[in-house]
N, C-alpha and C positions, 0 to 999 in steps of 0.2 A: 426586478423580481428575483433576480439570481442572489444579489447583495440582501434582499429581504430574507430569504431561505436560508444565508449562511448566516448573516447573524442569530438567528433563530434558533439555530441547531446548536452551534458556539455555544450559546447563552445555555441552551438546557444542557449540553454534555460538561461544562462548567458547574451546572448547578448539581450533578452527580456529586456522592459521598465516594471520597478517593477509596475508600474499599469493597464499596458498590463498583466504581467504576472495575478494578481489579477482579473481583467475581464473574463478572460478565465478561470480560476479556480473557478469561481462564479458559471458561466455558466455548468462546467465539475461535481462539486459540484451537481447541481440542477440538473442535468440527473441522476446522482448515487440513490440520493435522489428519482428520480419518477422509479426506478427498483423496480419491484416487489418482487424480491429477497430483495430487504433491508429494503424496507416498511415491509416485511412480519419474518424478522431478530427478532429473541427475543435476541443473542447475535452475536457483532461485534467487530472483531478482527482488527484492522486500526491502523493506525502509523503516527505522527506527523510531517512535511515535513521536509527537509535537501537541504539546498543550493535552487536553482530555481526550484527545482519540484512542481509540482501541489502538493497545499498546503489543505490537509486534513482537519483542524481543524474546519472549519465550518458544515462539516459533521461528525464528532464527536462530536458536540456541538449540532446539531441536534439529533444527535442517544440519546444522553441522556437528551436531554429534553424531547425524547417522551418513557422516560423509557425503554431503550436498556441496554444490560450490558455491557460495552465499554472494550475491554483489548486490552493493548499496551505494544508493544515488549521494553526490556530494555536488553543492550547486556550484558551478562556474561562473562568476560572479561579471567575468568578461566576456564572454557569451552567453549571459540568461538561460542557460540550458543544464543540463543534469551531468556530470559523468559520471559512469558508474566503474567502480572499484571492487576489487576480490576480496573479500574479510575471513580471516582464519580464526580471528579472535576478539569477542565482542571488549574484551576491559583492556588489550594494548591496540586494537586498529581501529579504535573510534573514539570520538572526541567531541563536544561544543560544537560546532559550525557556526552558518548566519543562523539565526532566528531562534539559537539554542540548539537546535538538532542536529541531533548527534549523529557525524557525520566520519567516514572513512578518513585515516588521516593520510593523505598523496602521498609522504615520506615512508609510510611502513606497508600500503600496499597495493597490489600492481592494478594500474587503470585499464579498463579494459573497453576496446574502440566496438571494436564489433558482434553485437548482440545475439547472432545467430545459436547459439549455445542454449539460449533460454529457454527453459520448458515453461515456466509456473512465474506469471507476476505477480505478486500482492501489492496493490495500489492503495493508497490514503486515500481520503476525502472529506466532505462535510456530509454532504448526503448522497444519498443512493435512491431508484428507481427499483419496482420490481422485476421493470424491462430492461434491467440492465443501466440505467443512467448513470449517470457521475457528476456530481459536483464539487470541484476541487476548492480550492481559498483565490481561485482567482489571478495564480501566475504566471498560467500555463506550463508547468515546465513539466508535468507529465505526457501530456499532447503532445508539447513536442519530443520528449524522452519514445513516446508509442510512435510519432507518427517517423523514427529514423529505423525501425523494423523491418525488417523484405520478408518477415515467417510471422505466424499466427498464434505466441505461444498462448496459455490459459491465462486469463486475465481473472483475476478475484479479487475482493474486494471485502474486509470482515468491519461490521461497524455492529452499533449498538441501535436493536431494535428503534427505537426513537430516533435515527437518524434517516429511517426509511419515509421517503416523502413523492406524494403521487405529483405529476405534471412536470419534471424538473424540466426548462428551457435545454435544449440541446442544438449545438452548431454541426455545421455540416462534418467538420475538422475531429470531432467528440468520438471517443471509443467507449463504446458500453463493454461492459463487465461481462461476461459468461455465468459467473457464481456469484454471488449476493450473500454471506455465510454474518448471522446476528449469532444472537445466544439463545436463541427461540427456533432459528430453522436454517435450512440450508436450501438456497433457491437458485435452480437454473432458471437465467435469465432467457427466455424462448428468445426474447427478439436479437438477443447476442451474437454478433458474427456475420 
């Protein structure tokens, strides 16, 4: 069911007009931005988009114009796991990665082991639940990325109205979102937390 739901979503946020796509992620962008959780962020844990996802970059380009500390996940390719990195500047500290995504480059900036810093995550996904669900592509490496946390920071999650899908399968291991933010609304997730 999980693999039925993500190709589904893939396929129609592929079938978006790349300036359609961009309109909406402006819009999704500028609701994250007027949360008070991210206004009120001293640091933001975000990730730089991948294929037709609601594309990040404007709101991390935000976060550190207004002096946020920005860290972004780079995969470990020998531990299947995330680390996350300090970025000061999106056009010399990130690069290509695996899968295309552009990723912190190790050599320009400092890795950072222990998470406790984080106020405000913005997480990817395929789709999303009104309760908060998550459905990522299936590598787990956000799971595990949330599940090395000891603190509760805000979890949110900005995707494109059509990505919102009722019943998503959830494991016991799964962190739901707090915020739910499309280009149409902004949703606390009740069941979150």
């Amino acid at each position: 069911m999980k693999q039925a739901i993500r190709q589904r979503i893939i396929a129609a946020r592929l079938q978006m007009a790349e300036q359609e796509r961009a309109r909406l992620g402006r819009a999704i962008a500028a609701r994250i931005a007027g949360l008070e959780s991210f206004r009120t962020a001293g640091t933001v844990l975000a990730y730089l988009n991948f294929g037709a996802e609601f594309a990040a970059e404007g709101l991390v380009q935000q976060a550190l114009q207004h002096g946020k500390q920005v860290l972004l996940p780079k995969v470990n390719r020998a531990t299947n796991e995330l680390d996350v990195y300090r970025v000061a500047d999106l056009q010399h500290d990130v690069a290509p990665g695996l899968w295309d995504i552009r990723e912190p480059l190790a050599e320009r900036c400092a890795r950072v082991g222990a998470l406790d810093a984080v106020d405000f995550i913005l997480l990817p996904g395929v789709a999303f639940g009104r309760d908060g669900a998550r459905l990522g592509y299936g590598g787990g490496f956000y799971d595990k990325l949330l599940a090395r946390l000891k603190h509760d920071p805000v979890l949110v999650a900005g995707a494109y109205a059509m990505q919102i899908v009722e019943g998503i399968p959830q494991e016991a291991t799964d962190r739901k979102v707090e915020w739910l933010v499309t280009e149409n609304e902004t949703i606390h997730c009740a069941a979150a937390g």
